[in-house]
N, C-alpha and C positions, 0 to 999 in steps of 0.2 A: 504494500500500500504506500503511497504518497503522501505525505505529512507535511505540511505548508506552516513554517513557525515565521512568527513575525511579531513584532514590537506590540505590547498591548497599548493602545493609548483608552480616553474617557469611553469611545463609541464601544468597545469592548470589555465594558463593566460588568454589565449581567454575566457574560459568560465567563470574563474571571474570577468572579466572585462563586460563583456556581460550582467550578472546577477547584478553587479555592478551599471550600466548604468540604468537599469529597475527600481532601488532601488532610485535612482537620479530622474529619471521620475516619480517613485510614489511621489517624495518631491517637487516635480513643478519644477525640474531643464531643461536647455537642454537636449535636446538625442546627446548628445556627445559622442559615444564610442570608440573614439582613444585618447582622453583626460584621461576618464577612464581606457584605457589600457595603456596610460604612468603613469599615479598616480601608482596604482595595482603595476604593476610591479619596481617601483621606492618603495615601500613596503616591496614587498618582494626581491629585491636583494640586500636592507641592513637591510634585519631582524629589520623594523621597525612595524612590525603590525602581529597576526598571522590570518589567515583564515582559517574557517571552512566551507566547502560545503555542502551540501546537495543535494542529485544525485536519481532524481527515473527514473531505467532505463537506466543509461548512461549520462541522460541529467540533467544539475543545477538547481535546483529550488528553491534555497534558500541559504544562507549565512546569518553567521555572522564573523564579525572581532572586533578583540580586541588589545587594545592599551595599551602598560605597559607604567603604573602610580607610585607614593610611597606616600601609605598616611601616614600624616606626623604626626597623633596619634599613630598608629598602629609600625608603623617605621618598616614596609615592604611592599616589594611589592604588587601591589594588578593591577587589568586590567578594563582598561574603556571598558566598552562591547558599542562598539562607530556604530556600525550599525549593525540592524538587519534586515532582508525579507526573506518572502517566496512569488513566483508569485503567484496571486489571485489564478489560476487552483488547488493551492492545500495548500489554506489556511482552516483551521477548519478539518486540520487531525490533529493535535497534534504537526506539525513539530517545529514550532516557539518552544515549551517547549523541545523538544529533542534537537534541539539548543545552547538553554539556558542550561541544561545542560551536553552539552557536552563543554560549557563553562567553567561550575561549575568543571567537571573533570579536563580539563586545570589548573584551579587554583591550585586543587591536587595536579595535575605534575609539576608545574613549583614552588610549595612552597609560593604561593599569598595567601593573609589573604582574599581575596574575590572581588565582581566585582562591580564596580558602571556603574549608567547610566544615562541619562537622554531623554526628550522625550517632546515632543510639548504636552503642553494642551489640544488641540484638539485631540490629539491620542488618541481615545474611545479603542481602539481596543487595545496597547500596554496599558496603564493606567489601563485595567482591569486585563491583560496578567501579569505583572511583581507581583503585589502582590501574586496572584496565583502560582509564581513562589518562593515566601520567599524573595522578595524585599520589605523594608520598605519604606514609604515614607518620604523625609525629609523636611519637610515643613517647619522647622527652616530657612534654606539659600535660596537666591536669586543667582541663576548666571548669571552675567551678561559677556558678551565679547566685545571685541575690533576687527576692522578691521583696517588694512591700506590702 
């Protein structure tokens, strides 16, 4: 099948909010999809994140988005590649690596020294996915987070 990704801008809200939600459900979240259509859109209408769709047929089957970071070895720009899906219906075509990179080309364009990520333990499926893709693993650091 043929997979047309391309930049999501505002006219492509619904459906990334939609495909958003599913990506939320696969992580054990609510199905909240007017939660995830005010984030999304609070995203993109301050050029806080950039989205890339994946469309077979019309319809969304996959995203990812990516978040500008500055690593502070490097001391430039570089993108958290901060979520990645494709719906099960068409996982194990390739799409998740055409994703990836059309990520990889983003960095090109926008002058990023490259993309980090991170990923649950338990992801068999990304954990096998990203080194295939020329991710190294960084077993050196611990990240840990804060909530309020």
């Amino acid at each position: 099948m043929n997979y047309e990704i391309r930049k999501a801008g505002l006219k492509d809200l619904e459906k990334a909010a939609e495909i958003f939600n599913l990506y939320r459900i696969f992580y054990r979240q609510e199905d909240n999809y007017e939660k995830c259509h005010a984030f999304i859109k609070e995203r993109l209408l301050h050029d806080q994140s950039n989205i890339f769709l994946a469309l077979a047929d019309g319809q969304v089957v996959g995203f990812v988005q990516l978040y500008k970071l500055y690593h502070y070895i490097k001391l430039e720009k570089q993108w958290l590649l901060s979520d990645l899906f494709v719906h099960p219906n068409h996982r194990g075509k390739g799409l998740s690596i055409q994703l990836i990179d059309r990520s990889k080309e983003w960095c090109e364009e926008t002058g990023a020294c490259g993309l980090m990520l991170e990923t649950e333990k338990t992801n068999q499926i990304g954990n096998a996915l990203y080194p295939r893709c020329g991710f190294e693993y960084d077993g050196a650091h611990n990240y840990h987070y804060w909530w309020k």
